[in-house]
N, C-alpha and C positions, 0 to 999 in steps of 0.2 A: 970200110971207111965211112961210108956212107949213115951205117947204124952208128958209130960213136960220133960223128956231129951231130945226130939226131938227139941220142942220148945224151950231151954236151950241152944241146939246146935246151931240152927238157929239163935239162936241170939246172940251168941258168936261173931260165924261166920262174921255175917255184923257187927258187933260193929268194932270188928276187922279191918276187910275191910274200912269199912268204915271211919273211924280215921286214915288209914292210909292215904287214896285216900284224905280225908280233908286236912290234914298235907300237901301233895305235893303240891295241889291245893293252899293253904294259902302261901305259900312258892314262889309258881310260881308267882302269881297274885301279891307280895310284889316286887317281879324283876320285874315284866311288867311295874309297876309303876314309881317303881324308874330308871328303863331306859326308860321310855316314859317322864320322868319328865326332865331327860337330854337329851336326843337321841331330842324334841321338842326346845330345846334352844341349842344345837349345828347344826341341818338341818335346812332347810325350808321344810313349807306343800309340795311340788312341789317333794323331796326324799322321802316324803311317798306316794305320790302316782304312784310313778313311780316301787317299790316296792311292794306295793298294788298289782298294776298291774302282775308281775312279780310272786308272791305270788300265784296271782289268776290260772296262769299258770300252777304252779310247780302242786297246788291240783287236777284241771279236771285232770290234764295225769295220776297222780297218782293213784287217785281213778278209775277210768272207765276203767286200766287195774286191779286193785285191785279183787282178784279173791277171796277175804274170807281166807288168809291163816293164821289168826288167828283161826278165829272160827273155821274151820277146822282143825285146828292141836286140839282146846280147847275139840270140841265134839268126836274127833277120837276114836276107842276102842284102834290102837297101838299110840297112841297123842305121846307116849314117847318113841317106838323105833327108835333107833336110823337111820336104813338105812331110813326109811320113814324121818327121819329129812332132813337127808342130800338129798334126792331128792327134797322134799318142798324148801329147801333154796337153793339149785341148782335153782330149776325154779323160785325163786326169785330173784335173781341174774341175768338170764338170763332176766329176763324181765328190770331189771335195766338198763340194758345195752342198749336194743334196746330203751328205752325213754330216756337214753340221749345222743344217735345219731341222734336220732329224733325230740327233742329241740332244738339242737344244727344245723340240717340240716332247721328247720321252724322257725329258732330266725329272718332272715329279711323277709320272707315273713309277720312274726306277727306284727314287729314292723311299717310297710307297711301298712297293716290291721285297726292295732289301730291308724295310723296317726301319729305315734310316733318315728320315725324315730331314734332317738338318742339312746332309746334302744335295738339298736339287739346286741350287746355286753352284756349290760346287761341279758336278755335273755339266751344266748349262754353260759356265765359263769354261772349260776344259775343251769343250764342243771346239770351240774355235782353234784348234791345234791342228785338226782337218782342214781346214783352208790355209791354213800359214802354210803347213806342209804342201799341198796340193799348189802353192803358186811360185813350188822352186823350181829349177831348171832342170833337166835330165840327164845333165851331165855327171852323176852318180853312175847312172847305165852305163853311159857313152863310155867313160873312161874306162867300167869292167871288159866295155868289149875290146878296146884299142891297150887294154894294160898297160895304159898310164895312171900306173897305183899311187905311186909316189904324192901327188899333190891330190888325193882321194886320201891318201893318210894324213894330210896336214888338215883337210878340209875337215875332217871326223874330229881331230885334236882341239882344231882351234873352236868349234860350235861345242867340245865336253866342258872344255876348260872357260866358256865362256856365261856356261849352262850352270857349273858349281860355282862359279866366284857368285854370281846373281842370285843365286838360292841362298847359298852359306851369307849373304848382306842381309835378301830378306828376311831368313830367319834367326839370324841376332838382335833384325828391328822388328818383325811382327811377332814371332814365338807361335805360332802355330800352321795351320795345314795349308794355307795360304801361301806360303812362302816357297813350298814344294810347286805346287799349280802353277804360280806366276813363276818361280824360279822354271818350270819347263818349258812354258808358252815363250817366253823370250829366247831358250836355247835355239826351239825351233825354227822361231826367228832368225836367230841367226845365222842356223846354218843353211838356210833357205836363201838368205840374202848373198852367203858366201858361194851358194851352188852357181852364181853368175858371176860375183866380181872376182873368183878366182880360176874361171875359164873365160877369157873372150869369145865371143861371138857366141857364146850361148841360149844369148837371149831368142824369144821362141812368140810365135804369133797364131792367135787364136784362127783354127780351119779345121774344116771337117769332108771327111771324106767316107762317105756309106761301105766301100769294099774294104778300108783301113779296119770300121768299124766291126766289118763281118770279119774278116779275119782275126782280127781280133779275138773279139768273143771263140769263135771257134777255137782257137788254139790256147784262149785262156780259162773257159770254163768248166775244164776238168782241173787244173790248176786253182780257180775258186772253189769247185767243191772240197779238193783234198785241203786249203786253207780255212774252210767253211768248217770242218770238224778237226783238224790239226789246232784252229787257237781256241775254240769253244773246250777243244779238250785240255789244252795248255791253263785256260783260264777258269774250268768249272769248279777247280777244288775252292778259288778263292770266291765266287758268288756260294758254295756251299757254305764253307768254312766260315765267309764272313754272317753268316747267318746262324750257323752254331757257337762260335765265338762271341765273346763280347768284343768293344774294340780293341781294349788292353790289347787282350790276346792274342785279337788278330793282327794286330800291330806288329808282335813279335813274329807272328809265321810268314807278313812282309816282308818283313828285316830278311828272314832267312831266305826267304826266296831273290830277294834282289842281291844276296851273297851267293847264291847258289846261281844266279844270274852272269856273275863276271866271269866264270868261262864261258857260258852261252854265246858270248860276243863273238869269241872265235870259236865257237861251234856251227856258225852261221856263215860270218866272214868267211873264213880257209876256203869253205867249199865251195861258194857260190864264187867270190873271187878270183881265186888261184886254183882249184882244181877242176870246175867246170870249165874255163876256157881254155885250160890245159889239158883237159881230155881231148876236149874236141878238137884239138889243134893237132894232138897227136894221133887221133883217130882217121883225120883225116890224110895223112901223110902215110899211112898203112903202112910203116915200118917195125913195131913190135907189136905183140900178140895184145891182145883184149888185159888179158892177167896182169901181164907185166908191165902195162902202164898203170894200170888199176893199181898197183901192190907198190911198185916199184918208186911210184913219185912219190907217196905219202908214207914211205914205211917210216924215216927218221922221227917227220914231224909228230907220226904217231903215237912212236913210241914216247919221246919225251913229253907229250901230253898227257899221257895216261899213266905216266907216270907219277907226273906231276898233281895231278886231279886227285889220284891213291893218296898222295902226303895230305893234299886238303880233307879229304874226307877224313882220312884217319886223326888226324890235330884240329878236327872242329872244335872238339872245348875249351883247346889251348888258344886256340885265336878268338872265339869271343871273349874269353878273360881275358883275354892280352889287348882286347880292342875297344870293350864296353865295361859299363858299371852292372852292379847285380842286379839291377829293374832288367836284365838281358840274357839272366844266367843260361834261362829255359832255353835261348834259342840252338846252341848245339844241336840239340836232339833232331829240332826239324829240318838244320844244314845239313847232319850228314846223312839223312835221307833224302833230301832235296836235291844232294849234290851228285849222285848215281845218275840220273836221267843224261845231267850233260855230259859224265866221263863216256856212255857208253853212247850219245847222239853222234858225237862226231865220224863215229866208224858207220853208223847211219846214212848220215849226210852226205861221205863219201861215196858210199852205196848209193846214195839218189842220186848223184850228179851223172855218176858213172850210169846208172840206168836209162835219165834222158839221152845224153849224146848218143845213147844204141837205141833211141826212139821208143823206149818204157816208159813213156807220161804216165801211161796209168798206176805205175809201180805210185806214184805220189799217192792217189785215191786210196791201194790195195793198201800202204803200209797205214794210214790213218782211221779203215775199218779195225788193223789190229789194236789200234791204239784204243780205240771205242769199244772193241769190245774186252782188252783187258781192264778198261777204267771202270766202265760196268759191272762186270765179275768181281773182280776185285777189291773194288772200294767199294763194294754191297758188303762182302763178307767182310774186307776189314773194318765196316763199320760198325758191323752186328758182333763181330767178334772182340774189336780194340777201339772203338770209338771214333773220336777225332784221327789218333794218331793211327789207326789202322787207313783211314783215307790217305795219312798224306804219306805213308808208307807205299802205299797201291801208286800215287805219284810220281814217288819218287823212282818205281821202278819201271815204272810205262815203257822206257826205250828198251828192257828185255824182251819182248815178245817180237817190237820190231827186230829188230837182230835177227832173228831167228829166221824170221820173213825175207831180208836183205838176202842172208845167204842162201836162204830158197832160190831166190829170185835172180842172183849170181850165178849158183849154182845151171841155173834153165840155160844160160847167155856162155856159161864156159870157161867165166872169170874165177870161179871160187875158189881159193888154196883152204885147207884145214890148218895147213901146218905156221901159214901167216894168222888168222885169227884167233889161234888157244896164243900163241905168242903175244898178241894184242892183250888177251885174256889175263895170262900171267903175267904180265907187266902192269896192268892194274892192279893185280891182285900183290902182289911186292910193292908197289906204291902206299898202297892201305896199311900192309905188312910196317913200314918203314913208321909212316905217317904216325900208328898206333905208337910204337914204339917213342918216335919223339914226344908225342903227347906225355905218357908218364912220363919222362924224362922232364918234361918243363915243369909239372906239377911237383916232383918231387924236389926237384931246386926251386921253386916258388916257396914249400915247407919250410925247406930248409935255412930261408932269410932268419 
């Protein structure tokens, strides 16, 4: 009796979660579209990638000072007193602050760097996206810990939907890269300004505390290092690329990456959301085995995602013809190898969350040197062998090596099934199967008009 409440719970729980985190994701990915659908016929490729570029920026500062203060607010025993808030977001703040004095002091040497001269304005105003973000409230965390997802998913909706109307106005009145920059500075804004007016009492007061800050650090600086070479790695192809590229170019390998980006969303989301605090919830109630929470809560979600991810890859060319003009034809090519990284991340991501709650921090570090050093190997020789596109090939496949690491690393702990992961495997691979399939299908009634 006891096990089927448990199990009753549990899966209340991610239904839950999970429908909500669907809903923002379906929601977001509809605005990406329909501002990629104009935002591409009022620019040129040549403002997305200077953007790109720019983009790639704002992430490495971010992450590689990124000290964990989610997760550490999510696992804390006081996650919800208040003085420990207001120190945590003090030293968030504080750190805002020094990254964008520090953008803004390295915006000409970078644009110097990448050869790119015209953006160290660019650059310099972008800086300021670090303090907008850094003066919202923490109730992002708060609510992962206590799973109240529901107005976390209104809050995400309303700062997307607020991010594309402002962009899609400025770029029908400036027409160029500008209108991307200012159209994100204001999102941020705004969902900064919602992180308070849509939780009371969240507002939060500058105080500092030396043991907050040691602990801190300690419990977050293995978490910054594995973010330290997790976005350097995420982002080198594009400081590469944008330097073998021209902009054109690079413009189009943007496009596809911020396409290859809309499952990312909930490649991120799911795990950190709905299945980290649902491990440990479960974990902590020691009523089913390691495995069968591991396997057992995510197998639906899983499979239709991977299924789904299969049909994108396989109809890449059918969806940029169905979405862009021919100045776009080329970007197929670099979506559906772009787009492998996220279908196989999320069995990933799972495997990390499931690793911390059994106290594998360092599993974060372990799977990041695999990432380093497949990007190395790899996009060496596909460079000397296939050029550009042998790099973003080595890209796109980066999350294979992890994989392999995960279920090492599963395997050590007692969690591993074989017979669940070829399953995950071939449900991708029938996804692709299908995908391929409607692809000729659309082109050949395209003909046939």
């Amino acid at each position: 009796m006891q096990l089927a409440r448990t199990l009753g719970w549990f899966r209340m729980q991610m239904a839950s979660g999970t429908t909500q985190i669907a809903v923002t994701i379906m929601v977001s990915n509809v605005l990406r579209i329909a501002s990629s659908l104009i935002l591409t016929r009022a620019l040129s490729p040549a403002d997305f990638g200077i953007t790109g570029i720019t983009g790639a920026i704002l992430i490495v500062m971010l992450m590689i000072s990124d000290l964990g203060f989610g997760i550490f607010l999510i696992q804390h025993p006081r996650g919800d007193d208040r003085r420990l808030l207001d120190v945590v977001w003090t030293l968030r703040l504080i750190r805002a602050v020094i990254l964008t004095l520090m953008l803004v002091a390295l915006a000409a040497p970078l644009a110097w760097l990448l050869d790119k001269p015209e953006m160290r304005w660019v650059i310099a105003v972008t800086a300021l996206s670090f303090i907008v973000e850094g003066c919202s409230a923490l109730t992002p965390f708060t609510a992962v810990r206590e799973q109240r997802l529901g107005r976390l998913a209104l809050l995400d909706i309303t700062a997307a939907v607020a991010q594309t109307a402002i962009g899609i106005v400025l770029a029908l009145l400036m027409h160029n890269y500008w209108a991307i920059v200012l159209g994100g500075l204001a999102g941020t804004a705004v969902k900064s300004l919602l992180t308070f007016t849509m939780y009371p009492g969240s507002g939060r007061r500058v105080a500092f505390d030396r043991s907050v800050a040691t602990e801190l650090w300690r419990f977050g600086r293995v978490i910054a290092s594995a973010n330290t070479i997790h976005v350097l790695l995420s982002n080198c192809d594009k400081f590469v690329l944008s330097r073998l590229f021209p902009l054109n170019a690079f413009g189009l390998y943007t496009l596809a990456v911020n396409l290859a980006g809309a499952p990312s969303a909930f490649t991120s989301l799911y795990p950190s959301r709905v299945l980290l605090p649902a491990y440990a919830a479960a974990l902590r109630r020691n009523v089913l085995t390691p495995a069968a929470i591991y396997y057992d809560a995510r197998r639906w979600v899983m499979t239709a995602y991977l299924l789904g991810m299969g049909g994108f890859i396989g109809m890449a060319p059918a969806i940029i013809d169905l979405l862009y003009d021919q100045r776009y034809a080329h970007v197929h090519i670099y979506l559906r190898l772009l787009s492998l990284a996220p279908a196989i991340a999320l069995n990933n991501y799972a495997a990390r969350e499931m690793l911390i709650v059994m106290g594998r921090l360092q599993s974060l570090l372990y799977a990041n040197f695999v990432r380093l050093a497949w990007l190395t190997i790899t996009g060496t020789i596909g460079y000397v062998g296939f050029g550009t596109l042998g790099v973003v090939a080595a890209v796109g496949m980066i999350e294979l090596p992890v994989m392999v690491y995960c279920w090492t690393a599963l395997h050590r702990e007692g969690v591993f099934r074989w017979a669940d992961e070829l399953t995950m495997l071939a449900t991708l691979a029938c996804g692709i199967a299908l995908g391929f399939l409607c692809d000729q299908m659309y082109f050949v009634l395209l003909a046939a008009r």
